[in-house]
C-alpha positions in Angstrom: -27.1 27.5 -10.8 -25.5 25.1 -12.9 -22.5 25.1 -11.4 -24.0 24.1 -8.2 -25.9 21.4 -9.3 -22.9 19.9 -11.1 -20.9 20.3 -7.7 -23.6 18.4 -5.9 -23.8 15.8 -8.4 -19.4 15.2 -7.9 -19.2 15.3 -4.7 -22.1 12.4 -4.6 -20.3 10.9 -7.3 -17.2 10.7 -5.3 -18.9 9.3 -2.1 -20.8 6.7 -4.0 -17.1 5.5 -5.1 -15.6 5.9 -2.1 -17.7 3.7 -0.3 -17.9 1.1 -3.1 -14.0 1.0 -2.7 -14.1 0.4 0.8 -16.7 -2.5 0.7 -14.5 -4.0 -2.0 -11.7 -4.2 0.0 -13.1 -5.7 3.4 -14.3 -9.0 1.2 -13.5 -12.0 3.2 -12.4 -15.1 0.4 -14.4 -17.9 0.5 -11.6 -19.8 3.0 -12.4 -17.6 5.1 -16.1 -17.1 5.6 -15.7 -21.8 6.1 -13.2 -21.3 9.1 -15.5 -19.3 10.6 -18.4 -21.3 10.0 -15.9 -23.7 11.5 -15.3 -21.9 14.3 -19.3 -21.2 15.0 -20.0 -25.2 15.1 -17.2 -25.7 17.5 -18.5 -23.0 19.5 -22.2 -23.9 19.3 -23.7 -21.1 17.7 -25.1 -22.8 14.3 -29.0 -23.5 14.9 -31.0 -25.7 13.0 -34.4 -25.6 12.7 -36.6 -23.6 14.5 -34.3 -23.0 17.0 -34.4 -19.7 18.6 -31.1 -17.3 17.4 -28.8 -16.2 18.9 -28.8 -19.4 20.7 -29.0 -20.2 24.7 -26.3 -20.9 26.7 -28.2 -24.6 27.0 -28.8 -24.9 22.8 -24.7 -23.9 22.3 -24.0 -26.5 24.9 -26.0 -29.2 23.8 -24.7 -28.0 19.9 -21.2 -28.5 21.1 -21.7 -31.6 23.0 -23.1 -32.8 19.3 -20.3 -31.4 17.2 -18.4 -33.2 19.1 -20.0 -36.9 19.0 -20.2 -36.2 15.3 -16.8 -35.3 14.5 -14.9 -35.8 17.3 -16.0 -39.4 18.1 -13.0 -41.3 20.1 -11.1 -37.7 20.4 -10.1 -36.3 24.1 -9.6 -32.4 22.7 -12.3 -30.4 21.5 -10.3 -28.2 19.4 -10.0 -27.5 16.0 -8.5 -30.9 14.2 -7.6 -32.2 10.4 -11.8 -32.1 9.6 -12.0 -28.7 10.4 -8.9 -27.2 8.3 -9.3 -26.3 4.6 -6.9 -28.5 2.4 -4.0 -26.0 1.4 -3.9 -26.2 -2.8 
């Protein structure tokens, strides 16, 4: 019986682990979780408010059209520019 129990309780062990191991190495740094927050104001899909999520194909339009008049005042592209890219160190 003991020997059972003690098989159970390793092979748990080992799963516990494994799974900690593969969590730890799908971490995004901190660069990367900005560029994509980044990305989702370019494309529309940050909300404010009380804003319904996900967002409408109007509310990302109208986000974009504001992204844009915010931070792209005077600019003919809409892509990404020197306000959206991380300073290199």
């Amino acid at each position: 019986m003991n020997a059972s129990k003690l098989a159970i309780v390793s092979m748990a062990g080992a799963l516990v682990l494994g799974s900690i191991s593969t969590t730890a190495s799908a971490q995004k740094t901190r660069d990367q979780v900005r560029q994509e927050l980044l990305q989702a104001q370019h494309d529309g899909l940050v909300v404010a408010g009380k804003q319904p999520y996900p967002p409408t194909a109007e509310t990302q339009a109208r986000n974009k059209e504001l992204h844009a008049i915010t931070k792209h005042a005077g600019q003919t592209g809409s892509g990404f520019d020197s306000h959206d890219y991380i300073a290199q160190q």
